[in-house]
C-alpha positions in Angstrom: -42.1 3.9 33.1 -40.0 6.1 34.6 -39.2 9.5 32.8 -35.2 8.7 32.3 -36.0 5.5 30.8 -37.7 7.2 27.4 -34.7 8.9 27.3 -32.5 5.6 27.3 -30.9 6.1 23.4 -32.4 4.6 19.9 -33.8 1.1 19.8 -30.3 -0.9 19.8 -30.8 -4.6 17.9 -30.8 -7.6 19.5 -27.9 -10.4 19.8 -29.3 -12.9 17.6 -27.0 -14.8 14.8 -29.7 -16.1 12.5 -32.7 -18.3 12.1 -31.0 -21.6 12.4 -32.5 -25.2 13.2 -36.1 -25.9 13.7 -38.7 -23.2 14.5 -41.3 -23.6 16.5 -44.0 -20.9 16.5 -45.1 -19.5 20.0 -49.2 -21.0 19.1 -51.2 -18.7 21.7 -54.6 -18.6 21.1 -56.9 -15.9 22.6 -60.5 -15.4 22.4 -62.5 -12.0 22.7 -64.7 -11.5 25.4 -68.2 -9.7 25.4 -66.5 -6.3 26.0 -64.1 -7.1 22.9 -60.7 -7.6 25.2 -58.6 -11.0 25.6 -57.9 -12.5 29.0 -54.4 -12.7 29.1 -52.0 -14.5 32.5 -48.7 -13.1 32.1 -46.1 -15.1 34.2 -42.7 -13.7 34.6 -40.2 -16.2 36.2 -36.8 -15.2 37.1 -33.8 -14.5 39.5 -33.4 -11.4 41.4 -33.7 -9.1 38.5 -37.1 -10.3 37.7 -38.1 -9.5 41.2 -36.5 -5.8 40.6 -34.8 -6.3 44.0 -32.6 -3.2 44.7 -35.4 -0.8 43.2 -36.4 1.7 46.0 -39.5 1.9 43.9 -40.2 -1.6 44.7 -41.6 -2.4 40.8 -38.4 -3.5 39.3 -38.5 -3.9 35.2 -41.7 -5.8 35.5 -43.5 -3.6 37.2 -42.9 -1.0 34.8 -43.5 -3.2 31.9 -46.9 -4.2 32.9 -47.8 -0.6 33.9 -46.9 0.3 30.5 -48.9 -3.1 28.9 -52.6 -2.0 30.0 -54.5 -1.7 27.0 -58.3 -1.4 25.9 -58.0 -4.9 24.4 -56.4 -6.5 26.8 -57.8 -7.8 30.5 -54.2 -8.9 32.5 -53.0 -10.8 34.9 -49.6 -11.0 35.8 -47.6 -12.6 37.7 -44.0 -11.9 39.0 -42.6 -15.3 40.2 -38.8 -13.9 40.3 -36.7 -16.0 43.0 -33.4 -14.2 44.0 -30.5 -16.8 43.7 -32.1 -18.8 41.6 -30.4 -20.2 38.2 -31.9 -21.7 35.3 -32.1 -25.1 36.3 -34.1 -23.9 39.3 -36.5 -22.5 36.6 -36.9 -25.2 34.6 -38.0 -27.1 37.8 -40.7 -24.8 39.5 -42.0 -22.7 35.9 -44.9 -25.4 35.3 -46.1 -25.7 38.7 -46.0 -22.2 39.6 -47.9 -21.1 36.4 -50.4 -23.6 36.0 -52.1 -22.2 38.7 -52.1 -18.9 37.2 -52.7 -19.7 34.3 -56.1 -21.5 35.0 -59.1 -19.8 33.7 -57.3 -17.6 31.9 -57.9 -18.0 28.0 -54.5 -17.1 26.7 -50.9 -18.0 28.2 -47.9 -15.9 28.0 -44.3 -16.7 29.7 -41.8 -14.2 29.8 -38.1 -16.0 31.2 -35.0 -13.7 32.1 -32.5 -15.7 34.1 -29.0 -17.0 33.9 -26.4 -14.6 36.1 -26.6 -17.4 38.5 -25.8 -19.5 36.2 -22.4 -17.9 35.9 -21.8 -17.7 40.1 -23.4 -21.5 40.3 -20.1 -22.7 37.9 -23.3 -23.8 35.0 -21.5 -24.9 31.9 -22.9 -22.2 28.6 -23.9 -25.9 27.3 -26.0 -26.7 30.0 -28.1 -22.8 30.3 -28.5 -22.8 27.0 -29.8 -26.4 27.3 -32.1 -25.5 30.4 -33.6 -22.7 28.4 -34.2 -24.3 25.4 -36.5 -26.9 27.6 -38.2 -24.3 28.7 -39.3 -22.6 25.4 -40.0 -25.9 23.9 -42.4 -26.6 26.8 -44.3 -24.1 26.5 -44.5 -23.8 23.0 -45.9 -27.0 22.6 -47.9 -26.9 25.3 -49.4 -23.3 23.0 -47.7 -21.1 25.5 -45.9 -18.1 23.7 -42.6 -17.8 25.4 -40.5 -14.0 25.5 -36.5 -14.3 26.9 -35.2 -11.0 28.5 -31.5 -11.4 28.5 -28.7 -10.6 31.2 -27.6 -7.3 32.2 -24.5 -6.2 32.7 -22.5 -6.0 35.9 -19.6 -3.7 37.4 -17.1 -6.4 37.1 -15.5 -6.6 33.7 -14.3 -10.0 34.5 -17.7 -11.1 35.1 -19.2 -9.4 32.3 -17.1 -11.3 29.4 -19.0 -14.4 31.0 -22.1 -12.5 30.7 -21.1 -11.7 27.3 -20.3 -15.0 26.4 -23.9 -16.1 27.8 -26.1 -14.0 26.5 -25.1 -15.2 22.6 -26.1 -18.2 23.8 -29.3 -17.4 24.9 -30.1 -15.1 21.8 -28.8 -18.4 19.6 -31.7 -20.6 21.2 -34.0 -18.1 20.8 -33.5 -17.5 16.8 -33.2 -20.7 16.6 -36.9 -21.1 17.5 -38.3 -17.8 16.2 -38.9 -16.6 20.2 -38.6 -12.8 21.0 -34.9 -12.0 23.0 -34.1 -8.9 24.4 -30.3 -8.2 24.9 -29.5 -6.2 27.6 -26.2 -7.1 27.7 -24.7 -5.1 24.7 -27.2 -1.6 25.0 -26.0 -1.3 29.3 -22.4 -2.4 29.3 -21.0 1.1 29.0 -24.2 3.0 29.4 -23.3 6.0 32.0 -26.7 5.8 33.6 -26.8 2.2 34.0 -22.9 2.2 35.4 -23.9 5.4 37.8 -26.9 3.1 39.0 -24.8 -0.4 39.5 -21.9 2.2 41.7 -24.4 3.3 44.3 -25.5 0.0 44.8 -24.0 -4.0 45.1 -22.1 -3.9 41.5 -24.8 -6.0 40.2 -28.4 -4.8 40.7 -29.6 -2.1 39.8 -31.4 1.0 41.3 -34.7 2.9 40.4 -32.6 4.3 37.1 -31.4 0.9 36.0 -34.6 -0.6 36.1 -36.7 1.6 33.9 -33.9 1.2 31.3 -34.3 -2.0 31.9 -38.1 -2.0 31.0 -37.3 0.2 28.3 -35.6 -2.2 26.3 -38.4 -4.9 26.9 -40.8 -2.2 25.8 -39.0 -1.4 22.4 -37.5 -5.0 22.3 -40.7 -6.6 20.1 -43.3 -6.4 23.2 -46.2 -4.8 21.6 -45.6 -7.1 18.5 -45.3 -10.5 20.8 -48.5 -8.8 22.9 -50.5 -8.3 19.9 -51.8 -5.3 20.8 -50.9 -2.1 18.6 
């Protein structure tokens, strides 16, 4: 990660409201191999954030993240299926078949979903992302795929963002409901200088090299090592 992004503030807590509802617990199971390290495929599906366009850097959150996720017990894959434009219901219809693949040989399965700010410019209802992402998570938790949500970021547009607002407690709501990991990176970013300096230079919505290590920064201190299992 990039230097700027240890410097992003104190560990802000996430948007959830609760443990409501039923709970399903994220069931995957690793093995150790002969050099005491679990195969791990890490899929990341997403929109354009997910595929860090705008970074100059060309890594994007995810790159960073899984730069920052090598570890002696761990042999990873990932994977960075990010689609710009796409909106959650696009997810919920390629995330199986693009993952499978991936996933195959690989003895433990993790899914890490940050979409929805094309819900908002597509006209999806709130009822019908939070429904979309709640399919997914159940999926893959009972298919013993652990499941992690990275939320929306802010934009430049005030208007927009009090959608985004109101999106993003949806999200976090389906994901206490069912005991899943959700970073917010709505409320930490909204009026974060850095992150608004890096959104001016650029579209209004995506980020630059800046943005996206404080991006990655909040997935890093938003429960990763815990939902990794690594120390």
């Amino acid at each position: 990660m990039d230097s700027h992004a240890a410097g992003a503030g104190p560990a802000w807590p996430s948007a959830t409201d609760g443990n409501l509802g039923p709970e399903f617990t994220p069931s995957a199971s690793f093995s150790i191999d002969e050099e005491g390290r679990r195969d791990v495929g890490l899929c990341f599906v997403g929109d354009s954030f997910t595929a860090g366009y705008g970074d100059p850097k060309a890594l994007g959150w995810v790159g960073r993240v899984v730069h920052r996720s090598q570890h002696p017990e761990l042999d990873l894959t990932a994977y960075n299926l990010g689609v710009r434009g796409q909106d959650s219901g696009d997810i919920v219809g390629r995330w199986r078949a693009e993952c499978m693949p991936r996933w195959a040989q690989r003895h433990e399965r993790r899914l890490v979903v940050s979409v929805g700010l094309n819900d908002l410019r597509h006209g999806m209802s709130t009822a019908r992302s939070r429904l979309n992402l709640a399919n997914i998570i159940d999926e893959a938790t009972s298919s013993g795929i652990s499941p992690f949500v990275v939320g929306v970021p802010p934009s430049a547009d005030p208007e927009l963002n009090e959608r985004v607002r109101v999106l993003v407690q949806a999200q976090a709501d389906v994901c206490s409901r069912r005991g899943v990991p959700y970073v917010d990176c709505f409320a930490p970013l909204v009026s974060h200088e850095q992150w608004q300096t890096d959104l001016a230079t650029g579209d209004g919505v995506h980020p630059g090299q800046a943005g996206y290590g404080l991006l990655a920064w909040l997935v890093l201190h938003g429960g990763w090592g815990a939902w990794l299992r690594v120390s």
